[in-house]
C-alpha positions as CSV (number, residue, x, y, z in Angstrom):
1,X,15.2,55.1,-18.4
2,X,15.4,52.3,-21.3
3,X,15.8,48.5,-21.2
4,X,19.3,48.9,-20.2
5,X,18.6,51.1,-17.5
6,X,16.0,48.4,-15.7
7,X,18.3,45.7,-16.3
8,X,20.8,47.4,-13.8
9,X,18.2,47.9,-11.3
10,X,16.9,44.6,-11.6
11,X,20.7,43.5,-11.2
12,X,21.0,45.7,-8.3
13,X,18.3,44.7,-6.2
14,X,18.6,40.8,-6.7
15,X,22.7,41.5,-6.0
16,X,21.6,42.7,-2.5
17,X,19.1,39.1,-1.7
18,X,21.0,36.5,-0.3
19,X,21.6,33.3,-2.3
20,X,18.6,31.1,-2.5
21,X,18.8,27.3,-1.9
22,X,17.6,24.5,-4.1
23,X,15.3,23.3,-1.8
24,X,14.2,26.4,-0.7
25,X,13.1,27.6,-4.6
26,X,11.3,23.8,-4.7
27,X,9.4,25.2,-1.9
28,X,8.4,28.2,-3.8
29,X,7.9,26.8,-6.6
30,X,5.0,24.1,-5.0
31,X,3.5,26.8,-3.0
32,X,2.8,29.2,-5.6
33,X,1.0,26.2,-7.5
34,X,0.0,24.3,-4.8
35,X,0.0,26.9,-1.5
36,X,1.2,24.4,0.5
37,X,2.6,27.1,3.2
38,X,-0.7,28.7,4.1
39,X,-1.7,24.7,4.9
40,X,1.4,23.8,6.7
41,X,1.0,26.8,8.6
42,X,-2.4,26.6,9.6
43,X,-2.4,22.8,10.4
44,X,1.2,21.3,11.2
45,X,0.9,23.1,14.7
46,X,-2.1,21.9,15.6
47,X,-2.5,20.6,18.9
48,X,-3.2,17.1,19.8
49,X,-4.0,15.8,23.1
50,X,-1.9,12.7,24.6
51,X,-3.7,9.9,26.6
52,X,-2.2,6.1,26.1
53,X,-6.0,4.7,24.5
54,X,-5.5,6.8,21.9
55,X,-2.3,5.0,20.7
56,X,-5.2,2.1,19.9
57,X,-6.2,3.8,17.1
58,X,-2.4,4.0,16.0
59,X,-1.6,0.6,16.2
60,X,-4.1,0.0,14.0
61,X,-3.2,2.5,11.3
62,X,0.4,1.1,11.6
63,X,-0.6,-2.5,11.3
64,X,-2.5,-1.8,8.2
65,X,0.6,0.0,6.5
66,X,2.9,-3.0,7.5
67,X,0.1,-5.2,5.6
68,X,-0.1,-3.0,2.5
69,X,3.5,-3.3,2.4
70,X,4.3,-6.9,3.2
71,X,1.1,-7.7,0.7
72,X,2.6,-6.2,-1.8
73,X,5.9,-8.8,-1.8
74,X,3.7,-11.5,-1.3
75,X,1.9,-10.6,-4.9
76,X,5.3,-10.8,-6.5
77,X,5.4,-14.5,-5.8
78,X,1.7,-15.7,-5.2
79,X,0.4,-17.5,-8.4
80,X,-3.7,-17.4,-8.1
81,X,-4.3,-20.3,-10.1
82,X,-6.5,-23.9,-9.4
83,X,-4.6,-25.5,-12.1
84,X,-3.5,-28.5,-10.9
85,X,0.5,-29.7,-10.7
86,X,2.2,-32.0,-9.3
87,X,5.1,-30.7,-6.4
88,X,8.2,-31.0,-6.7
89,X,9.8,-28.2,-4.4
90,X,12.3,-27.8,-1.5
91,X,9.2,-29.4,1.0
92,X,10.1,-33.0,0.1
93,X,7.1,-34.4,2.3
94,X,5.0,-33.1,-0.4
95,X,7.0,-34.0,-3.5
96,X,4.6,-35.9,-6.1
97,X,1.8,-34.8,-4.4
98,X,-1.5,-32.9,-6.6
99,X,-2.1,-29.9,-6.0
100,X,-3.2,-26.0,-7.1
101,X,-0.7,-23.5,-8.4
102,X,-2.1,-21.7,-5.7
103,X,-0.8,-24.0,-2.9
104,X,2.0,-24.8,-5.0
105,X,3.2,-21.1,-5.0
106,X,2.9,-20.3,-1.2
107,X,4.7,-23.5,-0.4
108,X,7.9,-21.3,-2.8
109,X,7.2,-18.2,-1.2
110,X,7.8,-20.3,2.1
111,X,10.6,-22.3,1.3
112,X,12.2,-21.1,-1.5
113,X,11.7,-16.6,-2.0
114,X,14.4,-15.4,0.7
115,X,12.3,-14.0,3.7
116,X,9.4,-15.6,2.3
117,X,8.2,-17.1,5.3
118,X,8.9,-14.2,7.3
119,X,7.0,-12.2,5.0
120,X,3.9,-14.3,5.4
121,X,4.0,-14.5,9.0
122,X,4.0,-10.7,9.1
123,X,1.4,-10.4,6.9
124,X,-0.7,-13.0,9.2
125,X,0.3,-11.5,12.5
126,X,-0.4,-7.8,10.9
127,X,-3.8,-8.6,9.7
128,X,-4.6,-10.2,13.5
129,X,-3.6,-7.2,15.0
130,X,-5.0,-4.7,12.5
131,X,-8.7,-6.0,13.1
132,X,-8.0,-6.9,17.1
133,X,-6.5,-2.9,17.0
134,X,-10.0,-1.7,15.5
135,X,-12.4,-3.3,17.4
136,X,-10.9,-2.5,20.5
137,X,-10.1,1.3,19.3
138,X,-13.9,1.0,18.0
139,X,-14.6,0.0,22.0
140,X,-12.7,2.5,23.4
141,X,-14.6,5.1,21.0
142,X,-17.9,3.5,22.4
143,X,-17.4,3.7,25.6
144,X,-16.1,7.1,25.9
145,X,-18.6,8.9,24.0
146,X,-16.4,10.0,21.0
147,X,-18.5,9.2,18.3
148,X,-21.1,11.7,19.3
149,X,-21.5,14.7,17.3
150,X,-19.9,15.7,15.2
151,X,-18.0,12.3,14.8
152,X,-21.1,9.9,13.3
153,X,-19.4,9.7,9.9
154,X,-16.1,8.9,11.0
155,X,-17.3,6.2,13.4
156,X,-19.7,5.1,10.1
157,X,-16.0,4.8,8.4
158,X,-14.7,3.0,11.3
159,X,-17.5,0.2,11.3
160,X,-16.9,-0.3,7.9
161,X,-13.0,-0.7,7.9
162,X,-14.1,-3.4,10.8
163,X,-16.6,-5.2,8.4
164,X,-14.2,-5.1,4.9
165,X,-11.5,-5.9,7.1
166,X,-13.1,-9.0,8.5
167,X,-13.7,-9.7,4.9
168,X,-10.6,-9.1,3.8
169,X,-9.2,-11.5,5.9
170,X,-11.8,-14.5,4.7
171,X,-10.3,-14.3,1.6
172,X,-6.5,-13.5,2.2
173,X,-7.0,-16.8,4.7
174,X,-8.3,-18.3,1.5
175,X,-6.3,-17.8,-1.3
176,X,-3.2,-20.6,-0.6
177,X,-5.8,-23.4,-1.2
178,X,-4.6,-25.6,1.9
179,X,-6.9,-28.0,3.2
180,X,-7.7,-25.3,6.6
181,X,-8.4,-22.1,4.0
182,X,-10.7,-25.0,1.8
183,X,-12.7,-26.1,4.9
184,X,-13.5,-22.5,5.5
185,X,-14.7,-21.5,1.9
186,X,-16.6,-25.0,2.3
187,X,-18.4,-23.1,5.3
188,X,-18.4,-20.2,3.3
189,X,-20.4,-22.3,0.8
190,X,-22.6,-23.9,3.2
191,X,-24.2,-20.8,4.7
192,X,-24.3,-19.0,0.8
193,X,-26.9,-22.2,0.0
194,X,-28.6,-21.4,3.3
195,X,-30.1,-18.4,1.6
196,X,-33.5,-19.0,0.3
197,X,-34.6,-18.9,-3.4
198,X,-30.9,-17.6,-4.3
199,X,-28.7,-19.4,-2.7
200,X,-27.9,-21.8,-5.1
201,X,-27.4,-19.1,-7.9
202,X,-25.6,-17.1,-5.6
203,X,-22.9,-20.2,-4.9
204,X,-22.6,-21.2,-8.9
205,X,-21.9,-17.6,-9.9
206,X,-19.4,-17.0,-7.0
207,X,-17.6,-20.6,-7.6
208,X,-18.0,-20.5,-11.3
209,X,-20.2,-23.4,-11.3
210,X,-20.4,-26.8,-8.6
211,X,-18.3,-26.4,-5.3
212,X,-14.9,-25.9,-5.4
213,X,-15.1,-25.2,-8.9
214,X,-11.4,-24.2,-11.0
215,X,-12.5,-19.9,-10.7
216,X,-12.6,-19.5,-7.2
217,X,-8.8,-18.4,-6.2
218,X,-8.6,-16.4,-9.5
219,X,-11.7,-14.3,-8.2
220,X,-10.6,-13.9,-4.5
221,X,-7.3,-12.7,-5.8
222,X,-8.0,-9.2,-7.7
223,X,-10.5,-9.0,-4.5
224,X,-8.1,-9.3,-1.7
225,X,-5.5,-7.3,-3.3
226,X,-7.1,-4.7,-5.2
227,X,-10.5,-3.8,-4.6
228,X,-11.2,-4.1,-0.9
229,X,-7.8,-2.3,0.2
230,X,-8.5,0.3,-2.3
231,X,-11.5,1.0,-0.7
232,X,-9.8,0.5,3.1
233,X,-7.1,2.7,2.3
234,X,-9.6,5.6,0.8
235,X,-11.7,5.2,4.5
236,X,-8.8,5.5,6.2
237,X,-7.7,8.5,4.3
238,X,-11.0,10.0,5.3
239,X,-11.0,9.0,8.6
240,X,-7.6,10.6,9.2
241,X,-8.8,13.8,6.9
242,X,-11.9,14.2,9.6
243,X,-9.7,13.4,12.5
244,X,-7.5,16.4,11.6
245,X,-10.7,18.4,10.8
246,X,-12.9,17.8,13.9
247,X,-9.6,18.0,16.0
248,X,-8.6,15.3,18.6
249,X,-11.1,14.5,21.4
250,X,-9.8,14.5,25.1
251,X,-10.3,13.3,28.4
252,X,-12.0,15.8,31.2
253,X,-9.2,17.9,33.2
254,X,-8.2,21.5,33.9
255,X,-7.7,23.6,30.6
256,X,-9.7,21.0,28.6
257,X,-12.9,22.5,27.0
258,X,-15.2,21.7,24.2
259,X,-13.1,24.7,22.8
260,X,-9.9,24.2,23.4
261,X,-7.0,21.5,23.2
262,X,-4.7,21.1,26.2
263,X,-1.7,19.0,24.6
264,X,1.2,18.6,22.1
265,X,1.9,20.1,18.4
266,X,1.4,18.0,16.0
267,X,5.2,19.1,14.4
268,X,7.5,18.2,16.0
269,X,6.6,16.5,19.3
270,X,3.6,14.6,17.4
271,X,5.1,13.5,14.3
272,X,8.1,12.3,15.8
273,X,6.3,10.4,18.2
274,X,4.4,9.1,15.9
275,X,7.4,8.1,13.2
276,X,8.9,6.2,16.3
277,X,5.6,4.5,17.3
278,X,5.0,3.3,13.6
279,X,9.1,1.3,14.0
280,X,8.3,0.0,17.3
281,X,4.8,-1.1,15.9
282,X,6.6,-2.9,13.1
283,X,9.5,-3.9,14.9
284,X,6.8,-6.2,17.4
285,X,5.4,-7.5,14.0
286,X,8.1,-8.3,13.0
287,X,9.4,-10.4,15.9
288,X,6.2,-12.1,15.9
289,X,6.5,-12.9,12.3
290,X,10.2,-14.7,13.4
291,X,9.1,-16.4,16.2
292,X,5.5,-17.5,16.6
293,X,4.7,-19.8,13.7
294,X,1.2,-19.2,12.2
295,X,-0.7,-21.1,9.4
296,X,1.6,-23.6,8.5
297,X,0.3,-24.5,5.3
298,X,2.9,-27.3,4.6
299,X,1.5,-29.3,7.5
300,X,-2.3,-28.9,6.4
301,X,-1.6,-29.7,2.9
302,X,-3.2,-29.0,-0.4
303,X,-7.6,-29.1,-0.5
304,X,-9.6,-32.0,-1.3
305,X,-13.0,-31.6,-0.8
306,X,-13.6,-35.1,0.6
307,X,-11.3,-34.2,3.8
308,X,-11.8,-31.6,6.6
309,X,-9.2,-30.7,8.5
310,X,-9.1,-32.2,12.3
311,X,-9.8,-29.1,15.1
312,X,-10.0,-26.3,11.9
313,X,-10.7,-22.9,13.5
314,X,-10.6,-20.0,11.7
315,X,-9.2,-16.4,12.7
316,X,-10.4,-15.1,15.9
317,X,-12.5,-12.6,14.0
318,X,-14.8,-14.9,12.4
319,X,-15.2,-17.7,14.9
320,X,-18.2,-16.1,16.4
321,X,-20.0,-16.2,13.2
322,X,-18.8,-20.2,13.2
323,X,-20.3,-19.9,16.7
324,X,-23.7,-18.8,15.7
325,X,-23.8,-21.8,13.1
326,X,-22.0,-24.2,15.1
327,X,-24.7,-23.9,18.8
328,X,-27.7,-23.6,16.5
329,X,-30.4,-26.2,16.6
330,X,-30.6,-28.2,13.0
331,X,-33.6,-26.8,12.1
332,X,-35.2,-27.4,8.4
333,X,-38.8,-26.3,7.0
334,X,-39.3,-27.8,3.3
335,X,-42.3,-25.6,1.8
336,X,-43.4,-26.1,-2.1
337,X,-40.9,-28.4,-2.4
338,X,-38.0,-26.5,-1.3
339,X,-35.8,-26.7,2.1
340,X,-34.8,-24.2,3.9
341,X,-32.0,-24.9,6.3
342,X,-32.8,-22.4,9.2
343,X,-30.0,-23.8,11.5
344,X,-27.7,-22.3,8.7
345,X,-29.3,-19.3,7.5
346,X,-30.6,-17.5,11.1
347,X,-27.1,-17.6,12.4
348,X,-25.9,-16.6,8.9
349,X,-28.3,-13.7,8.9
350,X,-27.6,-12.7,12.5
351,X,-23.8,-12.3,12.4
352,X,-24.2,-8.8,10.4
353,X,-27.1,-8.0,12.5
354,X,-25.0,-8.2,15.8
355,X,-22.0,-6.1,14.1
356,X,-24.9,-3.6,12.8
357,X,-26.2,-2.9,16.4
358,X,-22.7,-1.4,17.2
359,X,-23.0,0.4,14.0
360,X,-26.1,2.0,14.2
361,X,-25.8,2.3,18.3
362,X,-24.8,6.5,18.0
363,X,-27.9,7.6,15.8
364,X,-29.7,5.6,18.5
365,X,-28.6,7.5,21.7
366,X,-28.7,10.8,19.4
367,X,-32.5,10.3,18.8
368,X,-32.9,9.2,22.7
369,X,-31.3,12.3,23.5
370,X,-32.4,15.0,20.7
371,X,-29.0,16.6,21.8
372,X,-27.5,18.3,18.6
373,X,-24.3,20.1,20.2
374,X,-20.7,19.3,19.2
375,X,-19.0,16.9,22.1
376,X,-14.9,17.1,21.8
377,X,-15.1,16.2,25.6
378,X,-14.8,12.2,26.5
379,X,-17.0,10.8,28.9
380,X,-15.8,8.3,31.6
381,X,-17.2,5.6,31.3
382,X,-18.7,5.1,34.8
383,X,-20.7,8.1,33.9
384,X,-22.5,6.7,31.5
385,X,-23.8,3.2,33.2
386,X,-26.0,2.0,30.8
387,X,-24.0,2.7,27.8
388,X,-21.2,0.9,29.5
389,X,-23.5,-1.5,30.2
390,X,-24.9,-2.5,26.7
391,X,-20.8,-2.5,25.3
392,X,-19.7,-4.9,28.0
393,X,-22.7,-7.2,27.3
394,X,-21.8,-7.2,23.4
395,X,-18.8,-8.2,23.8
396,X,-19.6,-11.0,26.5
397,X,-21.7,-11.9,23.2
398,X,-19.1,-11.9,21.3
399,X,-16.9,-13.5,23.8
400,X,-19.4,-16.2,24.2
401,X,-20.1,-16.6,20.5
402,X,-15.9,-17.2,20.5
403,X,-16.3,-20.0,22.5
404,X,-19.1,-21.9,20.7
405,X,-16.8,-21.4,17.3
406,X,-14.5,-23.5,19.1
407,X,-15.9,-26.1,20.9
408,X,-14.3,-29.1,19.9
409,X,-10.8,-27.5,20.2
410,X,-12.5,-26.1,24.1
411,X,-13.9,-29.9,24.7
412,X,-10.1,-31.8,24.0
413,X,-8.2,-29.3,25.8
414,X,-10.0,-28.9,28.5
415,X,-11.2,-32.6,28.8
416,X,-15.2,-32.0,28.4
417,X,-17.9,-33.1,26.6
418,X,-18.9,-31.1,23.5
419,X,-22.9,-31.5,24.0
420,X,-22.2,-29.6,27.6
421,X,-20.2,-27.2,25.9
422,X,-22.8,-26.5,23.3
423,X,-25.6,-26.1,26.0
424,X,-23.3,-23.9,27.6
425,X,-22.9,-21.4,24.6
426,X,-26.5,-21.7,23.6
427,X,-28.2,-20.9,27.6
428,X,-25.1,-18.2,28.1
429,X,-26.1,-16.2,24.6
430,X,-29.3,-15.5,26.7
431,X,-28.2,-15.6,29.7
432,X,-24.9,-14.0,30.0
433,X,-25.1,-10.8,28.0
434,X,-28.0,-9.5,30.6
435,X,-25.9,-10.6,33.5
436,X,-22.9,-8.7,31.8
437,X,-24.9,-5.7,31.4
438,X,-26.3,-5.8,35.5
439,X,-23.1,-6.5,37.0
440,X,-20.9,-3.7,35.0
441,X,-24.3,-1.0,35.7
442,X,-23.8,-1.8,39.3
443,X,-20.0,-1.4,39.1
444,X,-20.4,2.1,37.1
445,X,-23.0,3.4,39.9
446,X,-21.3,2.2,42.7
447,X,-18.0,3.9,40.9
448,X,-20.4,7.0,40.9
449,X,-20.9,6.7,44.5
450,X,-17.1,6.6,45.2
451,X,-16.6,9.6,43.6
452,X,-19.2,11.8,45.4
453,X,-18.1,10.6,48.8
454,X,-14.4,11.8,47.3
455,X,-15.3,15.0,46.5
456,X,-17.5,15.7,49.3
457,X,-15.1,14.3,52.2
458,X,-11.5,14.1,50.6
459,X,-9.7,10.9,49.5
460,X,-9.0,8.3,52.5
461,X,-5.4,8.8,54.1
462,X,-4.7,5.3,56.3
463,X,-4.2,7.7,59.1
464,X,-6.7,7.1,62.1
465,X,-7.0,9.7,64.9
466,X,-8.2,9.6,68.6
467,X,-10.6,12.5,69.4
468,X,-10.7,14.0,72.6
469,X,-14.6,12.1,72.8
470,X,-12.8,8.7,72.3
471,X,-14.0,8.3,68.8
472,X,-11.5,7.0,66.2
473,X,-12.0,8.5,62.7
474,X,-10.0,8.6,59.6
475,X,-8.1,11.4,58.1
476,X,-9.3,12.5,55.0
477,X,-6.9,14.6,52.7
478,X,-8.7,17.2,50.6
479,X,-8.9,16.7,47.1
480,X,-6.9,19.3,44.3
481,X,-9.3,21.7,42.5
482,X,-7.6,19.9,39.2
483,X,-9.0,16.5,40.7
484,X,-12.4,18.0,41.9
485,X,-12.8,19.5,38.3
486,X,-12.5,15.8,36.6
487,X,-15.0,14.3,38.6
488,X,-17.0,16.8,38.6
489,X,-17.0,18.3,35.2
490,X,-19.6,15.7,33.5
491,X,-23.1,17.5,32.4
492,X,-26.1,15.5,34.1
493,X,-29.3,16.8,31.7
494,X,-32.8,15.6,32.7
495,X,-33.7,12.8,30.6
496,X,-36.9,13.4,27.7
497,X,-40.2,13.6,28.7
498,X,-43.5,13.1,27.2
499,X,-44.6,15.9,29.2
500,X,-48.3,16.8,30.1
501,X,-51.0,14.5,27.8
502,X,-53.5,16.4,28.8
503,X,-53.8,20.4,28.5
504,X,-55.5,22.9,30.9
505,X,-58.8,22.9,28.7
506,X,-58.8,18.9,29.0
507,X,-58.1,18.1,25.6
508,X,-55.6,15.0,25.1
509,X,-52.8,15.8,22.9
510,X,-51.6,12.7,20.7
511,X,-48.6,10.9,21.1
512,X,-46.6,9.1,18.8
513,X,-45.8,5.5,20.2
514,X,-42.2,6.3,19.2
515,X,-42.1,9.4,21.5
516,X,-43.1,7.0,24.1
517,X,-40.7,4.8,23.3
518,X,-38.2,7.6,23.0
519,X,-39.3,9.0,26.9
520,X,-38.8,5.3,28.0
521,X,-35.4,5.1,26.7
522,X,-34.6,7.6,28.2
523,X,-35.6,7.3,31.7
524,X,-33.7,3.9,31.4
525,X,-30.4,5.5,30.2
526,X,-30.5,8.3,32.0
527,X,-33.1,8.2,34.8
528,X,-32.4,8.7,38.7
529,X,-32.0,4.7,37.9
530,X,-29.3,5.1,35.8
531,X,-26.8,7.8,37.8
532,X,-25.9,9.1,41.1
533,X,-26.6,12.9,41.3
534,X,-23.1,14.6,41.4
535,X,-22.5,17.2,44.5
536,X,-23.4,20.7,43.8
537,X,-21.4,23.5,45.2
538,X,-23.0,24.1,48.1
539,X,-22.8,21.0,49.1
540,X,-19.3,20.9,48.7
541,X,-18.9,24.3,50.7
542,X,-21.1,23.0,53.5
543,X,-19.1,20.1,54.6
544,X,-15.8,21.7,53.7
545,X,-16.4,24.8,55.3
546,X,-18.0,23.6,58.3
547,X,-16.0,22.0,61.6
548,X,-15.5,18.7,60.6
549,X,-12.7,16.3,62.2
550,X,-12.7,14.1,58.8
């Protein structure tokens, strides 16, 4: 037919399409480079489960965007410099006063940058509420079982977006040089020395030689703003990516099965939710930032190393380490002609070990367990008694630990003496934690108990009835199959065992002492100690089938 020829077919055919939009050839275009539809399709109506604990893990996320972004105006103005100046700004209390650039610059990003101050307070208030939002999403993980398989990773990246952001917020809190952020890199300081044979070469290369030194802001800085959110913001990428993957746990109900989602997809209904959950999120910060004053650094003033400042506390998040330091005896042992300050470095070396327990706790029951299935089920948490248990008493710990960070501010407030305070903190790190851990057991079996009698007699009513014996009783009102499926549902395996030592020809088999430790682990977690034996189905059928006046 020729070149002409095709030329009017080709102009025939393309004359019969309907026009194509811009956006709609963009679309193309990226999809035939990138094939972005085949991954829309397959993932943006994915289903995802609603329950109001998992908006914890949200809050979080959303926090740490509103810190990225309210970070990165604060850079614009923050000068990280220990040269010293003399003020001279719109704070005239301070005016001739010596001080670092450092200081000198967050006192113009208060007073001076428009919105400043209201940056700063976000930033603040957004960093409380980013590391309060992941230890209590890290909690609710814990207690509900979600970081069993095939979730260890993710709750590996959780536990260490909770450690670099507790670290993270050290040296934010540092950088403006006031005399509150100095006390606490003093403290900082203190417990580096603490650390035998290297401690003192650990302190001159961080501080750039003796205590404060002129380096240490300049070195925070790239450290705060660069390197440890760079690495948060990559976990949190990850974290998300496996979230999607592994698909969204849920809570036990009708419908809900290791295999299948029973909720929402994520486009529309999710995404929308979510875009309006990341304004309100901000919106809170926001009006916290305008209202609720936070580290007034104007009223601390610059560092000098000869002052401390009167009742300094640092963030919530690190005053149980400050705890550990502040309840433990002064204890010193000077061998070869060197001291080692124990009161200092035990507490120092036991503040990662407490976070590392709750780290490590999933490859523990895993191993107790031997159970290698995939879990997208939740547990609730009365189910689980000892598990419950053991998170309950960490954080009475941790609570505990709180307290003994602040025990002077504790001992004026509440008009008592320090020394009873201390005794207090250091007989309740024993003492309360094991009393946590009995009392919340006995709740979670007696919880057990409760629902057995529900699902074998009904729930109570408030009616009472007469019987034709004279017997008063109370009407019970039977249960829904949806409600007898969610307390019923959990699995209750037999616990490892040893099993027989000695075989039918007599011969003693050897056992490792960490199978024994394994089989007495288990019998502890889950034992006939340890749970209350769900009713079976005949049970059920032979008191609800049966005359019963109840």
């Amino acid at each position: 037919m020729g070149d002409d020829g095709a030329r009017r077919v080709y102009g025939t055919d393309s004359a019969r399409k309907p026009p194509v939009g811009k956006g709609e050839k963009l679309a193309d275009w990226a999809d035939g480079r990138l094939g972005l539809f085949a991954l829309a399709k397959a993932n943006m109506r994915k289903v995802f489960p609603d329950h109001w604990s998992f908006m914890l893990g949200e809050v979080t996320l959303y926090s740490f965007v509103v810190l990225i972004l309210t970070g990165v105006y604060l850079t614009l103005f923050f000068e990280p410099s220990m040269q010293e100046v003399a003020y001279n700004g719109s704070y005239t209390e301070l005016n001739g006063v010596l001080m670092s650039k450092a200081f000198e610059s967050t006192l113009d990003i208060s007073f001076d940058v428009r919105g400043g101050l209201l940056i700063r307070q976000i930033h603040h208030w957004a960093a409380l509420v980013f590391i309060t939002g992941m230890l209590v999403h890290m909690m609710r993980v814990f207690f509900t079982g979600a970081f069993r398989k095939p979730r260890e990773l993710n709750w590996l990246f959780g536990w260490t977006l909770l450690m670099l952001g507790i670290i993270t917020g050290l040296t934010g809190y540092s950088l403006p040089d006031d005399l509150l952020s100095g006390t606490g890199i003093r403290f900082a300081q203190g417990a580096i020395l603490s650390i035998p044979i290297v401690g003192t070469y650990l302190s001159f290369f961080l501080f750039g030689g003796e205590f404060p030194g002129e380096d240490i802001i300049s070195r925070l800085y790239p450290v705060h703003i660069l390197l440890l959110p760079g690495i948060m913001l990559g976990l949190v990428t990850a974290h998300l990516i496996l979230v999607f993957y592994h698909k969204h746990t849920q809570f036990p109900g009708p419908g809900r099965k290791e295999r299948s989602v029973v909720g929402m997809p994520f486009l529309p209904v999710y995404l929308a939710k979510a875009g309006g959950f990341f304004f309100l999120v901000f919106g809170v910060l926001t009006v916290m930032g305008a209202v609720a004053q936070i580290n007034p650094v104007w009223a601390f003033g610059p560092y000098r190393p000869d002052l401390v400042t009167t009742g300094a506390q640092p963030d919530w998040y690190l005053g149980f380490s400050e705890g550990l330091i502040r309840v433990m005896p002064g204890w010193e042992i000077n061998l070869w002609g060197h001291t080692l300050v124990l009161g200092v470095f035990i507490p120092f070396s036991l503040f990662p070990l407490i976070l590392l327990a709750l780290g490590l706790y999933p490859f523990l029951e895993a191993w107790i367990t031997g159970d290698k299935r995939e879990h997208h089920i939740l547990d609730r948490p009365r189910n689980a008694p000892v598990r419950t248990g053991l998170g309950v008493a960490w954080l009475t710990l941790y609570a505990v630990l709180l307290i003994g960070g602040g025990n002077d501010i504790v001992a004026t407030h509440l008009h008592l003496s320090i020394n009873v305070i201390t005794w207090f903190v250091r007989i309740g790190v024993f003492v309360l934690p094991v009393a946590a851990f009995i009392v919340t057991k006995k709740i979670c079996m007696g919880l057990q108990r409760r629902d057995r009698a529900k699902v074998l007699h009904g729930r109570e009513t408030g009616t009472v009835k007469r019987l034709p014996t004279g017997e008063y009783i109370e009407v019970h009102e039977p249960l829904t199959q949806a409600e007898l499926h969610t307390l019923t549902q959990h699995e209750q395996l037999p616990p490892y065992e040893i099993g027989r030592e000695v075989d039918a020809g007599g011969v003693r088999r050897k056992v490792k002492r960490s199978e024994r430790l394994r089989a007495r682990l288990a019998k502890a977690m889950y034992g006939p100690d340890a749970r209350i034996e769900k009713p079976t189905v005949e049970q059920y059928r032979e008191i609800t089938s049966g005359d019963h006046p109840h």
